[in-house]
C-alpha positions, 0 to 999 in steps of 0.5 A, a space after each residue: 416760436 410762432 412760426 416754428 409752430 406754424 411749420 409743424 403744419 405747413 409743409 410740402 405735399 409729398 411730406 404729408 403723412 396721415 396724423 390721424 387726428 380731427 382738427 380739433 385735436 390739431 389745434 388742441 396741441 397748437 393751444 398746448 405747446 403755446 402754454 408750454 411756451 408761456 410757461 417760463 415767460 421767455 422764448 428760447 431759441 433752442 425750443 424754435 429750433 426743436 419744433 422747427 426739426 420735429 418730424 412729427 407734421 400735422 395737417 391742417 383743415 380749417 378753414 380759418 387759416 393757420 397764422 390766424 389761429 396761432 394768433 389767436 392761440 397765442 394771445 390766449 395763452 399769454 393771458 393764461 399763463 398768469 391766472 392758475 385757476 384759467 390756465 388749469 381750466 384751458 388744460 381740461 379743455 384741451 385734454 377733452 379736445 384731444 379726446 382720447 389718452 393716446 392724443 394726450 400722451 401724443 401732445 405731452 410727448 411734444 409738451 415735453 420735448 419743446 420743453 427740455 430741448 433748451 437743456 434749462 428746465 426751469 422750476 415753472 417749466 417742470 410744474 407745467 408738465 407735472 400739471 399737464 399729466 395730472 390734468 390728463 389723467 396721465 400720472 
């Protein structure tokens, strides 16, 4: 999973396409789709898989290199997922990162699709997207 989310920002030049996104917004998604990952406490190779095909590709502009992020993203987002009232506080945060409605409607698009792509939403899994919405303002 890690690395499949890494590729969604690592790539070859000539495949750069201009995400119109701040770095704060790119690693807002990076947060979310690791929650979202969390969300069901397992990791299914279908979802890898998903994230590894998505055309969608950012660019990543920090300094702090991607891997050490992801790591750290990760690590975070296994702590939220078992605290209600921490994970639901993360998801303000990363809403108010991704600064507008578009990026949050952008983010629960990528949400959604590394969530149904193993054909078993489970009872968690539709929870989470129904409190990312909610938490977004976007139901």
């Amino acid at each position: 999973m890690i690395e499949a989310i890494k590729n969604l920002f690592l790539h070859k030049k000539e495949d750069v396409k201009i995400d119109n996104l701040g770095q704060g917004q790119r690693e807002a998604i990076i947060d979310l789709l690791l929650l979202a990952a969390y969300s069901d406490s397992r990791e299914s190779q279908k979802e890898i898989i998903t994230l590894e095909n998505t055309a969608e590709r950012f660019d990543w502009q920090s300094d702090t290199p991607i891997e050490s992020y992801i790591e750290t993203s990760r690590s975070q987002a296994q702590r939220l997922s078992e605290s209600d009232e921490s994970r639901l506080d993360f998801l303000k945060d990363i809403g108010e990162r991704l600064e507008n409605r578009e990026g949050r409607y952008r983010a629960l698009r990528l949400c959604n699709v590394l969530l149904y792509s193993d054909a078993e939403l489970i009872g968690s899994e539709v929870a989470f997207i129904q409190e990312v919405a909610k938490t977004f303002e976007l139901k």
